[in-house]
Backbone as a chain_set.jsonl record, in Angstrom:
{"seq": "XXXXXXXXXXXXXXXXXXXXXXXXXXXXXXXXXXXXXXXXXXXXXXXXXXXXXXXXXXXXXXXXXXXXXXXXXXXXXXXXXXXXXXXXXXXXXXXXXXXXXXXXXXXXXXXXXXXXXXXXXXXXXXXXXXXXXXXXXXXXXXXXXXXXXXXXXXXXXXXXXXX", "coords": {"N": [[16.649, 18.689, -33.826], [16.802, 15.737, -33.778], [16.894, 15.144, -31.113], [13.756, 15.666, -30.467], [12.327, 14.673, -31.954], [12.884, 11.684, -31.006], [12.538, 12.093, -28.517], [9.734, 12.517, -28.688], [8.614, 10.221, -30.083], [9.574, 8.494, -28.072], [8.03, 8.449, -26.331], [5.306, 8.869, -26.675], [5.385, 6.02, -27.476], [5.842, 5.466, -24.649], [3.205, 6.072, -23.769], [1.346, 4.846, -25.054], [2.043, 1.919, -23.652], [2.074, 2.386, -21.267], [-0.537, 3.276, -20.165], [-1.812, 1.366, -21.166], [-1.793, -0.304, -19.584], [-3.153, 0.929, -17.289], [-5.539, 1.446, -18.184], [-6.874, -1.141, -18.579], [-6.239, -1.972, -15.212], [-8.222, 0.356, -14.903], [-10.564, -1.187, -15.812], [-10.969, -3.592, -14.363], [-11.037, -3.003, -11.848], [-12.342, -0.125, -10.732], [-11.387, 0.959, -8.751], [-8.634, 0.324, -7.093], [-6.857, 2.388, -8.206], [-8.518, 4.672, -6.53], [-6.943, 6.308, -4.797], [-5.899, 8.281, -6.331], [-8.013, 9.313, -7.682], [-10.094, 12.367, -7.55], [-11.05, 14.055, -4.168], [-13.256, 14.269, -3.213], [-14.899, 12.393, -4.839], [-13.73, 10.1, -3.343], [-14.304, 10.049, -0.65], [-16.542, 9.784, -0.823], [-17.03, 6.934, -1.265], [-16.167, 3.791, 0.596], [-12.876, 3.222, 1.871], [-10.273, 1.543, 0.831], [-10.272, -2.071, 0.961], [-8.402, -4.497, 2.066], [-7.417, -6.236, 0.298], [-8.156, -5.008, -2.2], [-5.782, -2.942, -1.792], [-3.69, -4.789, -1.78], [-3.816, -5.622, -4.42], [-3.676, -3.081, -5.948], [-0.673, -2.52, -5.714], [0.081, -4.879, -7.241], [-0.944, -3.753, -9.405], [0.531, -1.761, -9.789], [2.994, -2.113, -9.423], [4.085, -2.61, -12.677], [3.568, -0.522, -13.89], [4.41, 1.541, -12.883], [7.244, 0.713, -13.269], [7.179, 0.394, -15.869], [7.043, 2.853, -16.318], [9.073, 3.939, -15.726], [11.45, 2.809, -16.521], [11.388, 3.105, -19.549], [12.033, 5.966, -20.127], [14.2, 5.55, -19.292], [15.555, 3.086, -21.256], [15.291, 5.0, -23.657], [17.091, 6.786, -23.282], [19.523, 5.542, -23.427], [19.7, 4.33, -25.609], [19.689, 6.609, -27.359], [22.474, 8.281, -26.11], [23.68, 6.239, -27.076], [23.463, 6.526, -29.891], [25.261, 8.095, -30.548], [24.885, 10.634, -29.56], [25.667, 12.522, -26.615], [26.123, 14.952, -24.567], [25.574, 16.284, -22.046], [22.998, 17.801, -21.591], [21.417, 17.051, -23.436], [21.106, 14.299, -23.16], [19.668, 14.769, -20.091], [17.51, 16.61, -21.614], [15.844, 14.473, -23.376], [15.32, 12.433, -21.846], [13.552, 14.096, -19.541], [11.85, 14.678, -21.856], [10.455, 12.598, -22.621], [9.03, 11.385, -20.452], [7.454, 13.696, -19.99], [5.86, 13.563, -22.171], [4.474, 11.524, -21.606], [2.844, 12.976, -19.465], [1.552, 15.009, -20.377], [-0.053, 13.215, -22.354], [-1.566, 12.041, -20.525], [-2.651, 13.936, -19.046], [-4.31, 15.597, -21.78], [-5.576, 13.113, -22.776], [-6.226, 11.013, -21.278], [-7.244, 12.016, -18.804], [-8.497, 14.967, -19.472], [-10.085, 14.172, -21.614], [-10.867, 11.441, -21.408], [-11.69, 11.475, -19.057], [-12.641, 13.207, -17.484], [-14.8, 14.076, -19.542], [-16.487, 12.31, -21.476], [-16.634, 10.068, -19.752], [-16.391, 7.002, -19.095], [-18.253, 4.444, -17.884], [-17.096, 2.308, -16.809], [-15.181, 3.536, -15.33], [-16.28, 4.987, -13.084], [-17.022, 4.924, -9.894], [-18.66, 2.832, -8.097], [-20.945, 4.694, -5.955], [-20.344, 6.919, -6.082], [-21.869, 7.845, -8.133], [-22.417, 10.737, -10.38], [-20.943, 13.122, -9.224], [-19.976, 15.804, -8.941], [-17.113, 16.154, -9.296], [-16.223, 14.428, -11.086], [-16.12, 16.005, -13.521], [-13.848, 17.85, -12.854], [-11.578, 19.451, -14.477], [-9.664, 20.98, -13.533], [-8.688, 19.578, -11.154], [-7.178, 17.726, -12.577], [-5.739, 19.224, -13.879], [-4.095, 20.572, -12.11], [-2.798, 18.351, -11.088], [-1.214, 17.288, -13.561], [0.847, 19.245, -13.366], [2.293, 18.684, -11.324], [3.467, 16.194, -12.436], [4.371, 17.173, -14.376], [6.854, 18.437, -12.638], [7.849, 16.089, -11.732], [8.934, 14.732, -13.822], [10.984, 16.24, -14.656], [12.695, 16.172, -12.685], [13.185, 13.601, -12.837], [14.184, 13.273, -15.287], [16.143, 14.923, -14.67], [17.785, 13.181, -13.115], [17.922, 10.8, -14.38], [19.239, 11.381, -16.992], [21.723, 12.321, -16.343], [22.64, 9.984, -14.978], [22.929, 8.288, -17.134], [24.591, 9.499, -18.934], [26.907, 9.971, -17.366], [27.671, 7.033, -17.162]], "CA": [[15.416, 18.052, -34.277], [16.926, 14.3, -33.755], [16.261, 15.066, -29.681], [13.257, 16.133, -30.238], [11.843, 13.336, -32.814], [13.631, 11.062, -30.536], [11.732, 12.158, -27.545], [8.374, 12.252, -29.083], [8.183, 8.856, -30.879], [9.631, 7.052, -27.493], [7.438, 9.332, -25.305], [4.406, 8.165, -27.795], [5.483, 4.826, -27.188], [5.498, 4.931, -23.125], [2.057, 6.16, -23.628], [0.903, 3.758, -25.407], [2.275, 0.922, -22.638], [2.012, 2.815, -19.373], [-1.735, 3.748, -20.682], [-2.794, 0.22, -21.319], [-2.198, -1.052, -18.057], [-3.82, 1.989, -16.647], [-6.809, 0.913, -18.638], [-6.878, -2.482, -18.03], [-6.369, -2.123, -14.083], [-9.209, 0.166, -14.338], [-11.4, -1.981, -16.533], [-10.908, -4.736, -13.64], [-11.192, -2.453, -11.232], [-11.623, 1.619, -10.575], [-10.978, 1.103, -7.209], [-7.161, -0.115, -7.186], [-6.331, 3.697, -8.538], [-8.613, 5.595, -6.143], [-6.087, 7.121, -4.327], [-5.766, 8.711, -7.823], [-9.361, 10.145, -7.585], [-10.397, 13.553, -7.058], [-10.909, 13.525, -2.459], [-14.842, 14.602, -3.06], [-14.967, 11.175, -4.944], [-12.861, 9.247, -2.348], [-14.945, 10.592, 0.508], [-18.249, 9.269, -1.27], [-16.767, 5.384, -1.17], [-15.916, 3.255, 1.332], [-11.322, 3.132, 1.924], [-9.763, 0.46, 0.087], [-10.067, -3.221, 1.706], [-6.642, -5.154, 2.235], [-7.266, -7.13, -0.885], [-7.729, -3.654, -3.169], [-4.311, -2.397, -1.305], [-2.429, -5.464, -2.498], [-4.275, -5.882, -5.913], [-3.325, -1.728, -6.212], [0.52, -2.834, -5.535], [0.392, -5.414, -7.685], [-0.848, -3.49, -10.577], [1.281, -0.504, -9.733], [4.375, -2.269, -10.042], [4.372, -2.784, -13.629], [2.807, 0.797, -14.122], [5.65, 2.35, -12.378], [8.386, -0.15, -13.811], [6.994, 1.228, -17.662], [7.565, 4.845, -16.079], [10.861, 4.398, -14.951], [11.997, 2.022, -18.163], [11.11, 3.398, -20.997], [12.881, 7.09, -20.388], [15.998, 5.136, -19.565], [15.774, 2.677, -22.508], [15.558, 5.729, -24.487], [18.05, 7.926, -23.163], [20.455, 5.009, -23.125], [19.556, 4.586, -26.93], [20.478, 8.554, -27.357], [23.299, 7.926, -26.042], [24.607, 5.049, -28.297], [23.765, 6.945, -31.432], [26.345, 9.147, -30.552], [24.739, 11.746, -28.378], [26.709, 12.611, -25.1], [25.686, 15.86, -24.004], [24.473, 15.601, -20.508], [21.537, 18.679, -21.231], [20.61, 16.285, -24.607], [19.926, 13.345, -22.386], [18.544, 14.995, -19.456], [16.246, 16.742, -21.863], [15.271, 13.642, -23.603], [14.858, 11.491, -20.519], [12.3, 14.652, -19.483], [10.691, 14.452, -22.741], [9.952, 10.652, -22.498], [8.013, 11.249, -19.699], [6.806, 14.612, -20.371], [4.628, 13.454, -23.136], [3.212, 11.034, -21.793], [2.108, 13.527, -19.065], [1.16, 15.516, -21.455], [-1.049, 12.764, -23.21], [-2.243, 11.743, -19.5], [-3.623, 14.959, -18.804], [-5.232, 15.833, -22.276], [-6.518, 12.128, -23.741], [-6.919, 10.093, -20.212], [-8.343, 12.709, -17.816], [-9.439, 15.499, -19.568], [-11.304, 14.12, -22.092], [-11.584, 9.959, -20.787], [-12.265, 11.009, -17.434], [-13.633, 14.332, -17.623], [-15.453, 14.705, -20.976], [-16.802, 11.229, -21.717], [-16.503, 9.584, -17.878], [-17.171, 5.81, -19.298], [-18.935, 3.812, -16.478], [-15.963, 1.984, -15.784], [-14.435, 4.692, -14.276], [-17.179, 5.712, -11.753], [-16.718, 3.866, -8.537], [-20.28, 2.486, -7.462], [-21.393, 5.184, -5.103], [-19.352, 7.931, -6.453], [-22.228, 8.312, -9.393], [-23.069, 11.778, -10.522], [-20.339, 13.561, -8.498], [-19.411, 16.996, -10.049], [-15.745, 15.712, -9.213], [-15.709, 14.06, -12.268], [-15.991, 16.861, -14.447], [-13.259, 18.995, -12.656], [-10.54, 19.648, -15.781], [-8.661, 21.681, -12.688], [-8.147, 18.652, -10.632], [-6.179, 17.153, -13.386], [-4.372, 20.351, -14.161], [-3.056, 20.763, -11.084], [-1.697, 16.936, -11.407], [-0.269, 17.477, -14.558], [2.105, 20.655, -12.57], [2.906, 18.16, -10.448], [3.338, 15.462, -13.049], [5.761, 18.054, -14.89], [7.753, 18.61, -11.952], [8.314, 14.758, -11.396], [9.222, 14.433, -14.735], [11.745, 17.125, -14.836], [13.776, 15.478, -11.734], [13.69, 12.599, -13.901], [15.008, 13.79, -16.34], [18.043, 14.913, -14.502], [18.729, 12.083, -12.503], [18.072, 9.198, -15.962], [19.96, 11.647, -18.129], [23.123, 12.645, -15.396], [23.194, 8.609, -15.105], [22.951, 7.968, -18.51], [25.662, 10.608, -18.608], [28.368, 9.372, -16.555], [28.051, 5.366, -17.543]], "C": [[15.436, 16.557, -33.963], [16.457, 14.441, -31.845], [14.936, 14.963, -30.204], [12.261, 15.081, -30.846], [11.814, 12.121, -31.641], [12.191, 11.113, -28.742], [10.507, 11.995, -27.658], [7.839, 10.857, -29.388], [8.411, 8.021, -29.147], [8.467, 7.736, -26.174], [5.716, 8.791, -25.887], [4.592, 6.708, -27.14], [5.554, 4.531, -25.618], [3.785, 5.709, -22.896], [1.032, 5.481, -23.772], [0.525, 2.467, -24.177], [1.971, 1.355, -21.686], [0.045, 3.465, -19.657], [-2.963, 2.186, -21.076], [-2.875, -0.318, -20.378], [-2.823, -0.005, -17.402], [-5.229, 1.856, -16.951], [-7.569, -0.057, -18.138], [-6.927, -3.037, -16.655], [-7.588, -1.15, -13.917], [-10.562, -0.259, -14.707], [-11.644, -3.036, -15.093], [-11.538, -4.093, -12.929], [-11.468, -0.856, -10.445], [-10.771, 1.438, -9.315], [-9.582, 1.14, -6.848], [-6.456, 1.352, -7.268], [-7.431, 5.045, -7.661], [-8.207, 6.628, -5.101], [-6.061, 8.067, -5.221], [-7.185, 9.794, -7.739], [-9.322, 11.432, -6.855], [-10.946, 13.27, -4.935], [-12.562, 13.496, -3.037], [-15.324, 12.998, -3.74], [-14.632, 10.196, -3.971], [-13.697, 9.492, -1.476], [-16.351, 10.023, 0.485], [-18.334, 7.601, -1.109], [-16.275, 5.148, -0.036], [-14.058, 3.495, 1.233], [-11.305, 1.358, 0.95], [-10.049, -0.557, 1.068], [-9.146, -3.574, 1.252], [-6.949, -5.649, 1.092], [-6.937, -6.196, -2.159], [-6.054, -3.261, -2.877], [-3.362, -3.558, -2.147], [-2.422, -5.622, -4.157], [-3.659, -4.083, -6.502], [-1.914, -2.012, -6.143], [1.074, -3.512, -6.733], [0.164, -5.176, -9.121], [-0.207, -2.091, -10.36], [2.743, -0.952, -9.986], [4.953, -2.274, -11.657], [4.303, -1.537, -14.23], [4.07, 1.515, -13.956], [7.085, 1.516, -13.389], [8.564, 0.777, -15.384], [7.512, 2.576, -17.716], [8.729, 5.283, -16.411], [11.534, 3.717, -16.343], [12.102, 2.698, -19.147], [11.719, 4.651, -21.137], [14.513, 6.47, -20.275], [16.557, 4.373, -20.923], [15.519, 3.758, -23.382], [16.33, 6.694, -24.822], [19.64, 7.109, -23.455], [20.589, 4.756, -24.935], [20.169, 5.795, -27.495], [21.439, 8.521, -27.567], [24.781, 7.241, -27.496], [24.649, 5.961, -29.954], [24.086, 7.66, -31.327], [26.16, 10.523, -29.643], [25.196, 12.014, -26.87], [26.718, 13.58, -24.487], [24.876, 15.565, -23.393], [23.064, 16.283, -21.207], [21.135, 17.679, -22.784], [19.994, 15.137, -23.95], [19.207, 13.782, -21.023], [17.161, 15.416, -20.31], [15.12, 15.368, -22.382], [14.542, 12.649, -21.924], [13.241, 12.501, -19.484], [11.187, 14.556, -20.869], [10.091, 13.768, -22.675], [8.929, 11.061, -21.694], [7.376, 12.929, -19.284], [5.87, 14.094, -21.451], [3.817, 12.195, -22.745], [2.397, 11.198, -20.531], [1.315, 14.022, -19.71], [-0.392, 14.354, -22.21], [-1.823, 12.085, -22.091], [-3.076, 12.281, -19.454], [-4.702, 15.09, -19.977], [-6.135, 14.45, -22.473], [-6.977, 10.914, -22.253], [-7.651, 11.229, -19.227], [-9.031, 14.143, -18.35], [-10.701, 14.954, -20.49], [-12.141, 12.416, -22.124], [-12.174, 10.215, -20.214], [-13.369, 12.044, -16.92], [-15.173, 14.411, -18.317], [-16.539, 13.428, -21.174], [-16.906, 10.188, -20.892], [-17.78, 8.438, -18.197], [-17.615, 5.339, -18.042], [-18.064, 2.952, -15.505], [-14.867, 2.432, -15.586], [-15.046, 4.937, -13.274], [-17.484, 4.61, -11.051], [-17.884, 3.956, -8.229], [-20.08, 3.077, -5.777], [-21.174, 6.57, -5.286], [-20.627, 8.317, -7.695], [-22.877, 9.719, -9.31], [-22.084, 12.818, -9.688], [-19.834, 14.575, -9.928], [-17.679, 16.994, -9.875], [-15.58, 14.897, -10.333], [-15.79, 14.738, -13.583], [-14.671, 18.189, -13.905], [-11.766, 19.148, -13.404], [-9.697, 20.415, -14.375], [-8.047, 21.011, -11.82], [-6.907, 17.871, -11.171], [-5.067, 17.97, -13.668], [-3.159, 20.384, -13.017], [-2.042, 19.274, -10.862], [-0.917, 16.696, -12.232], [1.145, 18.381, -14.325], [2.572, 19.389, -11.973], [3.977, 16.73, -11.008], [4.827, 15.843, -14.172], [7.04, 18.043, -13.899], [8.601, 17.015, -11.824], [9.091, 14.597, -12.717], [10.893, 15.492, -15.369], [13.108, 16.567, -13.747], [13.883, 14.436, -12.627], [14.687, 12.328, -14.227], [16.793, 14.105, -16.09], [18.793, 13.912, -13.833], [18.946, 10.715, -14.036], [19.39, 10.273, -16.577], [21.693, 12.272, -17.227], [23.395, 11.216, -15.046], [23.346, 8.1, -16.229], [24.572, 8.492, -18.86], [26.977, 10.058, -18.724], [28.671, 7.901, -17.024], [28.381, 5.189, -19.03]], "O": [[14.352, 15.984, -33.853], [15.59, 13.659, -31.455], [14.812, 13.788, -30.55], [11.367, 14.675, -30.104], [10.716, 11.63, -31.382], [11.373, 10.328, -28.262], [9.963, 11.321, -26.783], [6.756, 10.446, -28.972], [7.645, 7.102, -28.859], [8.358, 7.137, -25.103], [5.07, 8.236, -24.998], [3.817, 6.377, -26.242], [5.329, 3.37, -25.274], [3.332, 5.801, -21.754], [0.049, 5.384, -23.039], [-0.593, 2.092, -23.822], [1.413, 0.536, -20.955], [-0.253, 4.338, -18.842], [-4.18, 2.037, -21.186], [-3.916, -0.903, -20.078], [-3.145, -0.595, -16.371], [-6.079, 2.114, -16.099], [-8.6, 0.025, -17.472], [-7.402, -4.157, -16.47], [-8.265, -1.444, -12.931], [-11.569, 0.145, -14.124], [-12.846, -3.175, -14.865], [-12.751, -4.278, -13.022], [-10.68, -0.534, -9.555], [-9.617, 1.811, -9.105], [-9.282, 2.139, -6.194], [-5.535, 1.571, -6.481], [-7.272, 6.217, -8.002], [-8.901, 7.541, -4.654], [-6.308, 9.11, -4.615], [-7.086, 11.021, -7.755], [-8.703, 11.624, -5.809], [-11.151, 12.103, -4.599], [-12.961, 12.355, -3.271], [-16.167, 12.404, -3.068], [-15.498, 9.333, -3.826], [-14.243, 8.391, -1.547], [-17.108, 9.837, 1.438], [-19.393, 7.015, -0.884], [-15.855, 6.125, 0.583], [-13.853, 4.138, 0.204], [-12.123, 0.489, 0.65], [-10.125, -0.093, 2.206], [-8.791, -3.202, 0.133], [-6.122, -4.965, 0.488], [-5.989, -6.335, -2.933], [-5.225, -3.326, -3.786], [-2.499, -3.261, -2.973], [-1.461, -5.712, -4.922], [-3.191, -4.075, -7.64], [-1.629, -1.355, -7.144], [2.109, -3.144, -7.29], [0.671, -5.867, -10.004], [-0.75, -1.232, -11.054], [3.549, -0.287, -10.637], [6.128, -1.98, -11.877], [5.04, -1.401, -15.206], [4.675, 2.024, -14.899], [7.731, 2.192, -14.189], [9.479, 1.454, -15.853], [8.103, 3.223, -18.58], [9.258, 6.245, -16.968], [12.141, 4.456, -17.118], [13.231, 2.836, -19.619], [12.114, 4.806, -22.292], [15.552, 6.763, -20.868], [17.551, 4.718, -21.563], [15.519, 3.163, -24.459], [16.462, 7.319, -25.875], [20.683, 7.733, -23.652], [21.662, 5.05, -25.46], [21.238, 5.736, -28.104], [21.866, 8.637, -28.716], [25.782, 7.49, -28.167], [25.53, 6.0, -30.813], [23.479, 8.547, -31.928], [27.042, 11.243, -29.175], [24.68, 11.26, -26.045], [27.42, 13.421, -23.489], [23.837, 14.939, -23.606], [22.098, 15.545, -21.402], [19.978, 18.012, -23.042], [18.793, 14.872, -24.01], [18.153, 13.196, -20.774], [16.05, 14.95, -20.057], [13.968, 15.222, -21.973], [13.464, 12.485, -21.353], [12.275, 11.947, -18.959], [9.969, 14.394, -20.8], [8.894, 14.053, -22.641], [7.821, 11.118, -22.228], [6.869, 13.121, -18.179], [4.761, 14.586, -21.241], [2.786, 11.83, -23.311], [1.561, 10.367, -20.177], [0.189, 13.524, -19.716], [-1.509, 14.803, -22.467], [-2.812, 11.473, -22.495], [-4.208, 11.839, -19.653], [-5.868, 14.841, -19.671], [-7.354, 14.575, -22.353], [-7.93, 10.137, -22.316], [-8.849, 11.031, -19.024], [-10.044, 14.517, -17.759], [-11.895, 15.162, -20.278], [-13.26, 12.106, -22.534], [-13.299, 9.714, -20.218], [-14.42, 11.906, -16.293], [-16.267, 14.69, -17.826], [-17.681, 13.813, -20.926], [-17.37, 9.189, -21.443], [-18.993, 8.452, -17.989], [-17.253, 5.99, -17.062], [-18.074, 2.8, -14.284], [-13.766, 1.885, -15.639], [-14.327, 5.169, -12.303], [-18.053, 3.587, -11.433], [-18.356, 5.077, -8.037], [-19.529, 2.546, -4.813], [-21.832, 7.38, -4.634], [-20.257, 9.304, -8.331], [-23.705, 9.984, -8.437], [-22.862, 13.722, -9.385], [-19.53, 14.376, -11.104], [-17.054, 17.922, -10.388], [-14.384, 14.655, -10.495], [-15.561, 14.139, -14.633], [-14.597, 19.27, -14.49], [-10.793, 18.9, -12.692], [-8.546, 20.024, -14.572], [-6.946, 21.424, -11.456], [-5.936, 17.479, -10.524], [-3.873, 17.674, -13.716], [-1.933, 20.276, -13.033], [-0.852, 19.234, -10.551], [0.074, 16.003, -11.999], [2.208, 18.247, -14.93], [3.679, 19.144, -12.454], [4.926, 16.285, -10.361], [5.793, 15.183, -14.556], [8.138, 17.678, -14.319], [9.828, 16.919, -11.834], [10.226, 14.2, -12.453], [11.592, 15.268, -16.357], [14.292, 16.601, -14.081], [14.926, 14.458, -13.281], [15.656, 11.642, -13.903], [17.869, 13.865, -16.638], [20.011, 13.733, -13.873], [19.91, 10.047, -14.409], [20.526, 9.799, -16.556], [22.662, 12.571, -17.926], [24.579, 11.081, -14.741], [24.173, 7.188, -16.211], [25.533, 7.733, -18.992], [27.773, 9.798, -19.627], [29.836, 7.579, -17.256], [28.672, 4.076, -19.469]]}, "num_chains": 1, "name": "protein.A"}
């Protein structure tokens, strides 16, 4: 139950952070994340201009940084309070970032992006596109989203591990 607590609360907490800059870059901007977009959207806008590409870099680094951080600062935590079983920190180190697939898929795209598809989300040109109601687009990112999160898991928690 202490994994499992353990995973939730810090998994909670990279949702939180990796969820506000996700906001916030696309409050500024949708554009920066439409690589991210369903293609039938992408196809309706113009390609990124060089300035989007670097401004997309430059808010992806911190995005990614939160990703990669926050399962290690929590597995490395684990750890210390005595836990040392590799399959306890691989699982944790998948939990971490299992939930906050998990809270990607249901509370940012099915029902932000899907359900409720505020205005600054919809890329001027892109309006009215039945690509922003497709709950299957996201699913299938969430599989994919799992899988990433599952390598993770074994590489943070098999380094966690060994050090």
């Amino acid at each position: 139950m202490k994994l499992f607590t353990h995973a939730l609360i810090d998994g909670l907490i990279l949702s939180a952070l990796a969820s506000s800059v996700l906001i916030v870059t696309l409050l500024i901007n949708p554009r920066l994340f439409l690589q991210d977009y369903p293609a039938d959207i992408q196809e309706k806008v113009p390609p990124k201009t060089q300035r989007e590409k670097r401004q997309s870099l430059i808010a992806g680094i911190p995005f990614m940084l939160i990703l990669l951080a926050l399962p290690i600062w929590s597995t490395v935590r684990l750890k210390q309070s005595g836990v040392e079983a590799i399959w306890s920190l691989v699982l944790n180190a998948f939990g971490v970032a299992f939930v906050f697939n998990l809270f990607d898929l249901l509370v940012l795209d099915w029902f932000m992006f899907c359900t409720v598809t505020p205005r600054f989300l919809v890329i001027p040109g892109s309006e009215g596109s039945p690509a922003y109601k497709d709950y299957g687009y996201h699913f299938r990112g969430a599989l994919m989203g799992t899988a990433l999160s599952a390598a993770a898991g074994l590489v943070i928690g098999f380094f966690i591990w060994l050090i």
